[in-house]
LUMLO-833198 format. One record per residue (C-alpha): y, x, z; residue number from 1. Coordinates in steps of 0.1 Angstrom, whole numbers. Each point is the difference from the previous one (the first is absolute). Example, Ala and Ser with C-alpha at 12.3 -4.5 7.8 and 13.67 -1.06 7.14 Angstrom:
BEGIN
{{-45,123,78},1}
{{34,14,-7},2}
END
This chain:
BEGIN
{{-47,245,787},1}
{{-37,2,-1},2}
{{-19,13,-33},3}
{{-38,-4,-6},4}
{{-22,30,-2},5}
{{-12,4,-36},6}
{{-35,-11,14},7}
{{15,-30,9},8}
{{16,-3,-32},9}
{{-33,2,-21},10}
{{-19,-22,23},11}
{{25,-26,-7},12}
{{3,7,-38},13}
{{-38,-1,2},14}
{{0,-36,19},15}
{{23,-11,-30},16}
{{-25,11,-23},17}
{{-30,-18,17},18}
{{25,-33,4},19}
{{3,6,-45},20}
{{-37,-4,3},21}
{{3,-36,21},22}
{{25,-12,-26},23}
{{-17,6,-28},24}
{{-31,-21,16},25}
{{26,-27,8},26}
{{19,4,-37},27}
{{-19,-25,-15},28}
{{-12,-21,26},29}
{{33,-4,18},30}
{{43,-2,-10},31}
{{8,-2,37},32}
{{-19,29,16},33}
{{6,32,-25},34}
{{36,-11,6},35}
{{-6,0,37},36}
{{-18,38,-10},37}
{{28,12,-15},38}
{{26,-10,28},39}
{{-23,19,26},40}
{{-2,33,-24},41}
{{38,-3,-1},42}
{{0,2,38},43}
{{-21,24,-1},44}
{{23,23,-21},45}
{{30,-6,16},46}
{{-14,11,34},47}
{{-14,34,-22},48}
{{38,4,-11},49}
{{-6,26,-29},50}
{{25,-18,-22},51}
{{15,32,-15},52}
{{-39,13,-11},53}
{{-10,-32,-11},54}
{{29,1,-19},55}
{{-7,38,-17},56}
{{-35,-15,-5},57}
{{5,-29,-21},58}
{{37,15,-16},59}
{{-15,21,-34},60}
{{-23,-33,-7},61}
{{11,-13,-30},62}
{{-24,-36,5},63}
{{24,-1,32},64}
{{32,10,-17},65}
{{-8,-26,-29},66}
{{-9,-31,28},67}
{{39,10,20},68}
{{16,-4,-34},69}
{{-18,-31,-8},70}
{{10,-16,36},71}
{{39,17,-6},72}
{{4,-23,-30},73}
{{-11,-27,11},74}
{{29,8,32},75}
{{25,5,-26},76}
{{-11,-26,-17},77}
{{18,-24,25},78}
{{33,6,-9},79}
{{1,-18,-31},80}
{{-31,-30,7},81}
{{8,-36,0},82}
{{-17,-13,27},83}
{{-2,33,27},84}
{{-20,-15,29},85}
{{-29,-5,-24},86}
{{6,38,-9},87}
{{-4,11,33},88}
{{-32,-18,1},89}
{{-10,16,-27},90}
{{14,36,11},91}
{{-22,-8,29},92}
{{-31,-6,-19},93}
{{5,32,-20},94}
{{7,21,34},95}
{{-42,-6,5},96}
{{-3,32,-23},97}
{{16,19,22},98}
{{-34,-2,22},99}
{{-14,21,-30},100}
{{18,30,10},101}
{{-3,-11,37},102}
{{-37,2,1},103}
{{-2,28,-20},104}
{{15,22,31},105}
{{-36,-15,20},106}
{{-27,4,-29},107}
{{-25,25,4},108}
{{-18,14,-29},109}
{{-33,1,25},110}
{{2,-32,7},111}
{{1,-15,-37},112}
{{-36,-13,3},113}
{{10,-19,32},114}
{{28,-17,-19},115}
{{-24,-12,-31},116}
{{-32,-7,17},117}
{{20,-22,25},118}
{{20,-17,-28},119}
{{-37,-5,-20},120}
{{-13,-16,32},121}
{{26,-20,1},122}
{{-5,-11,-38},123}
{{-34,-9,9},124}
{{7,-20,29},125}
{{24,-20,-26},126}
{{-26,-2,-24},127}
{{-29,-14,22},128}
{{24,-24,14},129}
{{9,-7,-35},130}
{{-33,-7,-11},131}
{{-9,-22,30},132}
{{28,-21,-16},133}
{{-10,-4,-33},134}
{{-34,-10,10},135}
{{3,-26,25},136}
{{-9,21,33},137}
{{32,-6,18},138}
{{31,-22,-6},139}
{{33,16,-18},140}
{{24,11,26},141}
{{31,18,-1},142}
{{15,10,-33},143}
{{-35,-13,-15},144}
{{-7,-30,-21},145}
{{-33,-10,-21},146}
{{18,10,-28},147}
{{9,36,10},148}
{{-17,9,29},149}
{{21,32,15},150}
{{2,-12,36},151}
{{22,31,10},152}
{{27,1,-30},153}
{{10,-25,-27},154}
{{-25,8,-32},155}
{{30,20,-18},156}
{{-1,25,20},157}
{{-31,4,7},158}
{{-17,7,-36},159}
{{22,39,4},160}
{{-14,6,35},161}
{{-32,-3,-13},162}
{{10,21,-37},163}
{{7,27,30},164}
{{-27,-3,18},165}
{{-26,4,-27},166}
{{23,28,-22},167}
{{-9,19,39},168}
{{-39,-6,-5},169}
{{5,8,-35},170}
{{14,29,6},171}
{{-26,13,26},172}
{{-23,-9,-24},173}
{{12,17,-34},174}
{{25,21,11},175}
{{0,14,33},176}
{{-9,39,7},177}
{{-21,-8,34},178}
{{-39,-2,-9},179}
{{-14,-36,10},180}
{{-28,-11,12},181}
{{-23,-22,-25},182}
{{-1,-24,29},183}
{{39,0,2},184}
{{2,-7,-36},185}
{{-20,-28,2},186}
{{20,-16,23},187}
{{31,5,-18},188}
{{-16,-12,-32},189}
{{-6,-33,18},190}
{{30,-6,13},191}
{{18,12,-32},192}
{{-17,-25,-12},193}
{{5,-32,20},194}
{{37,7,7},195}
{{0,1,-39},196}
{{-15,-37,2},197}
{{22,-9,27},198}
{{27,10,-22},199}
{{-8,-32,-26},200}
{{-8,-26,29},201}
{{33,5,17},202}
{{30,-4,-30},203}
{{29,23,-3},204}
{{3,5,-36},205}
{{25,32,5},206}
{{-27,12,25},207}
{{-24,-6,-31},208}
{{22,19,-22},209}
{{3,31,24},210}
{{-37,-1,3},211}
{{-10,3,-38},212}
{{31,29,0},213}
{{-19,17,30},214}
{{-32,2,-15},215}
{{16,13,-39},216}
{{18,27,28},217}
{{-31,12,16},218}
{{-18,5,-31},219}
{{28,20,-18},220}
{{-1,22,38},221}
{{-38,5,-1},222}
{{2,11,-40},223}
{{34,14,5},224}
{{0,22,-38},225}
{{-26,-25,-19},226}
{{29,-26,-8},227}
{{-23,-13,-27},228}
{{-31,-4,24},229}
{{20,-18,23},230}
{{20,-26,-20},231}
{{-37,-2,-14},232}
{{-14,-10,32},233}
{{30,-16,15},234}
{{-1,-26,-29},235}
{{-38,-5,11},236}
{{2,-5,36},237}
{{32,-17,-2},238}
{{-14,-26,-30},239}
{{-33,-3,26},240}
{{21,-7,30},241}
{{20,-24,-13},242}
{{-29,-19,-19},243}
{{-20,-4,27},244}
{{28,-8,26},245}
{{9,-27,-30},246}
{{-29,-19,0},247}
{{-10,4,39},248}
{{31,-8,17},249}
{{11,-37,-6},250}
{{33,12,15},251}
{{9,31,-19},252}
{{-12,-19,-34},253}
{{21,-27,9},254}
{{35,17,9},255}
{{-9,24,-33},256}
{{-2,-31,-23},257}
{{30,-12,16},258}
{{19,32,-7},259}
{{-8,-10,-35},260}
{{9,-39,5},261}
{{34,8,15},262}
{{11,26,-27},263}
{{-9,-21,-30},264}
{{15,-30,19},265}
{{36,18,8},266}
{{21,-21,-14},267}
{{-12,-32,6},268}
{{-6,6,38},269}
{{18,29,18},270}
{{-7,-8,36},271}
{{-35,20,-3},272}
{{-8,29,20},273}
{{4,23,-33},274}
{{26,-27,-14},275}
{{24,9,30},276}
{{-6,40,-2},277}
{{12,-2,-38},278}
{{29,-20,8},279}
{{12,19,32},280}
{{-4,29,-22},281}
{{18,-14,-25},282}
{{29,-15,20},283}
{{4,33,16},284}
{{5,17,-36},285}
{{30,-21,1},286}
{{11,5,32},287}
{{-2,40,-4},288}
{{22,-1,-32},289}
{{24,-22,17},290}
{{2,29,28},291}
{{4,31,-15},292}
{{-10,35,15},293}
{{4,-8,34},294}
{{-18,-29,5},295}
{{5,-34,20},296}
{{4,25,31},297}
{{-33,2,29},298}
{{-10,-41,7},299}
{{18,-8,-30},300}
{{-27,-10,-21},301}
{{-4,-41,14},302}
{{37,-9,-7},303}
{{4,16,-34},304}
{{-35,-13,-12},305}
{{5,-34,11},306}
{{35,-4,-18},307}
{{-20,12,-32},308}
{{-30,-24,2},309}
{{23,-26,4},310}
{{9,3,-34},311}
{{-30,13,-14},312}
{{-34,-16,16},313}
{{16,-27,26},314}
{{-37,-18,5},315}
{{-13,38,18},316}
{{11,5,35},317}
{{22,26,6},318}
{{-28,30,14},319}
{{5,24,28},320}
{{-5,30,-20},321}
{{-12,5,-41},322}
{{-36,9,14},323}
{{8,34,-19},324}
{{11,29,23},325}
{{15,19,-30},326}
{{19,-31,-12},327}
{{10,-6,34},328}
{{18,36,3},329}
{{16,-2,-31},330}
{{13,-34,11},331}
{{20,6,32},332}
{{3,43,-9},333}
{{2,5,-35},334}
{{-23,35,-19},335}
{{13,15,36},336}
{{-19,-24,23},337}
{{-32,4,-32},338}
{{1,36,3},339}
{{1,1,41},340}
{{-35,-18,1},341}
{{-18,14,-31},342}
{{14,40,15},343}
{{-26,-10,31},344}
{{-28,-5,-26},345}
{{9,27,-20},346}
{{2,28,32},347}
{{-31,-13,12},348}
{{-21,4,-32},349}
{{21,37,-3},350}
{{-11,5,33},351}
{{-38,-6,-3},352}
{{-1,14,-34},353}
{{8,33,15},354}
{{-23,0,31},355}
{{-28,21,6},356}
{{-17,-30,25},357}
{{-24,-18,-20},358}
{{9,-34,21},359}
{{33,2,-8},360}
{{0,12,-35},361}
{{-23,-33,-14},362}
{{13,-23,27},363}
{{30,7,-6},364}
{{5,-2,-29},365}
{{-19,-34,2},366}
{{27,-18,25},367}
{{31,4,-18},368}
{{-19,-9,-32},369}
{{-14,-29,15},370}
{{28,-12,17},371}
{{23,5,-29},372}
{{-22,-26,-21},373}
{{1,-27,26},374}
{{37,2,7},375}
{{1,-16,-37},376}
{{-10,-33,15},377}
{{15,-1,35},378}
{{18,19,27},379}
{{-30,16,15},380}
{{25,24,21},381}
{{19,-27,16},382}
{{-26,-19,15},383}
{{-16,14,32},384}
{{-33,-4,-7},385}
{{-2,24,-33},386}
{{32,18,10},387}
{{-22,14,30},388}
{{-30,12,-19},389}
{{25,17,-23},390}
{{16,16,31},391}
{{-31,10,15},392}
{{-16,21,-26},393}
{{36,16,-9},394}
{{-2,17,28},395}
{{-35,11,-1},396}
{{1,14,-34},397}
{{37,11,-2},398}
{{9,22,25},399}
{{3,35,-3},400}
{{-34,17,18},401}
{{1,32,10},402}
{{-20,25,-24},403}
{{-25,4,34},404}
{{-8,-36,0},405}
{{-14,1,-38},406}
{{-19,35,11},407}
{{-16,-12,29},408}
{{-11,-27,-16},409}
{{-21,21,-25},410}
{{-14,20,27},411}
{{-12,-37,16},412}
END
């Protein structure tokens, strides 16, 4: 049987990398074509055939480790679920992390850069088209409305691929250890500064959310032992922000009086976007007492729900999902299923906490953080769109470099 050469080997590991740097350029622009990516870097590493490596490679990862535990119970949990072929569809969703480990064997810490700028070009290209939108240029096409103009992904999703985006400018800005030009600055100042617009002329109130906790995260990294100085300022900026945004953006002051309308309004009129998040959350109170430690079992979450709102809140439609990642888990998998998703969080903060990279030590900590707020409001890591940004920078700022990378990098 014929066995590549190692040169051959690295070429090929190196075409994977450059083919990382084409998908995160077609991440947000795209759901089709990083999935067509991902199939050709699969090909790729079949033909290389260094299973048992990759394997001893990505084995003492404990970000890994947690993600095969999180996709095992959700296996498992098909022996007891009430409605299995929906489990498997949502085993199948869930298996999509398993690309975090995947890429991992194909990232290369010297080709970082390419992976951000090409993602931040991307962003931009969004945004421009975005703006052209709002102001009349060009019709509304795709996902894109007058309303919400994202033309590449509904408006829910897009609000935390722009939170990533400018956390990355952010970062270069504040935090980064490479000395930039005033000119480069500049330009990341600017667009810092009208993605940050974009941000209130496009909807996504979780997006919203992330944004305000992105910008309270940077500032506690940039004064990292002056708590005081940066609750201080945090308080400032995000007060600023949010007042101007307020009385700027017709949109975002209308969808943040209407957070307020459909609260105070709860009980006369459920079938609000905010009315229906209580009440799912709510309903699936009941439906986790009624199930115990184990759960409803994987998929089991629509039956069990809809036999509850029946008797509790028959006017609401029965939903898909609770719009809560964290309710949903407890739902179908009990503290068990909980624990699974919150151990992926909590390995990937452990593991960034103790990295000497400076990348990986604010961004990483900024991800799970980030991602862990927004999965209060919906299941951001089943749906392909977020699920994919989530996967992508996993495996950038996760994977165990070797101590050369981080000292060549300092010699660069």
């Amino acid at each position: 049987m014929y066995t590549l050469k190692q040169p051959s080997k690295e070429k090929l590991r190196d075409i994977n990398s450059y083919a990382l740097v084409v998908l995160a350029f077609f991440m947000p622009l795209s759901v089709a074509i990083p999935n067509i990516i991902s199939l050709f870097i699969l090909l790729v590493w079949l033909f290389i055939g260094t299973f048992k490596d990759d394997w001893n490679q990505l084995k003492n990862n404990k970000v890994v480790l947690a993600i095969l535990v999180y996709i095992l119970v959700h296996f498992i949990g098909l022996l007891w679920t009430n409605n299995f072929e929906y489990g498997l569809e949502i085993v199948q969703k869930n298996s999509r992390l398993l690309l975090i480990p995947f890429f991992m064997l194909f990232v290369k810490k010297e080709h970082i850069p390419y992976y951000l700028y090409a993602f931040i070009l991307a962003i931009t290209i969004s945004e421009i088209v975005s703006y052209l939108i709002f102001f009349d240029v060009i019709a509304p096409f795709k996902h894109a409305s007058s309303m919400f103009p994202t033309p590449f992904m509904g408006h829910l999703s897009y609000n935390p691929y722009l939170t990533i985006a400018i956390y990355i400018l952010l970062f270069h800005v504040f935090l980064s250890d490479t000395i930039i030009k005033k000119k480069h600055i500049l330009l990341y100042g600017l667009f810092i500064a009208t993605m940050s617009i974009n941000m209130f002329i496009t909807g996504g109130r979780a997006g919203q959310i992330m944004f305000f906790a992105m910008l309270v995260i940077v500032i506690f990294q940039i004064f990292q032992k002056q708590i005081f100085k940066a609750t201080v300022i945090s308080l400032i900026i995000i007060s600023s922000v949010f007042t101007i945004a307020y009385y700027n953006s017709e949109l975002f002051k209308d969808r943040m009086n209407l957070i307020v309308t459909e609260i105070t309004d709860y009980n006369n009129n459920k079938n609000t976007s905010v009315g229906l998040r209580l009440s799912f959350t709510l309903n699936s109170l009941h439906v986790i007492q009624e199930n115990g430690f184990f759960g409803t079992g994987t998929g089991g979450f629509r039956d069990a729900y809809s036999e509850v709102n029946k008797k509790l809140s028959p006017e609401i439609e029965d939903p898909k999902h609770p719009h809560n990642m964290y309710i949903l888990e407890l739902v179908e998998l009990g503290i068990i299923g909980l624990f699974s998703l919150i151990a992926i969080l909590f390995f990937q903060i452990k593991h960034a906490y103790y990295s000497k990279d400076i990348l990986v030590k604010n961004m990483g900590i900024a991800l799970p953080l980030l991602f862990a707020l927004i999965l209060l409001s919906d299941t951001y890591l089943s749906g392909p769109r977020t699920t994919m940004l989530f996967i992508f920078f996993s495996a950038i700022l996760y994977k165990h470099y070797a101590k050369a990378d981080f000292s060549n990098d300092k010699q660069n």
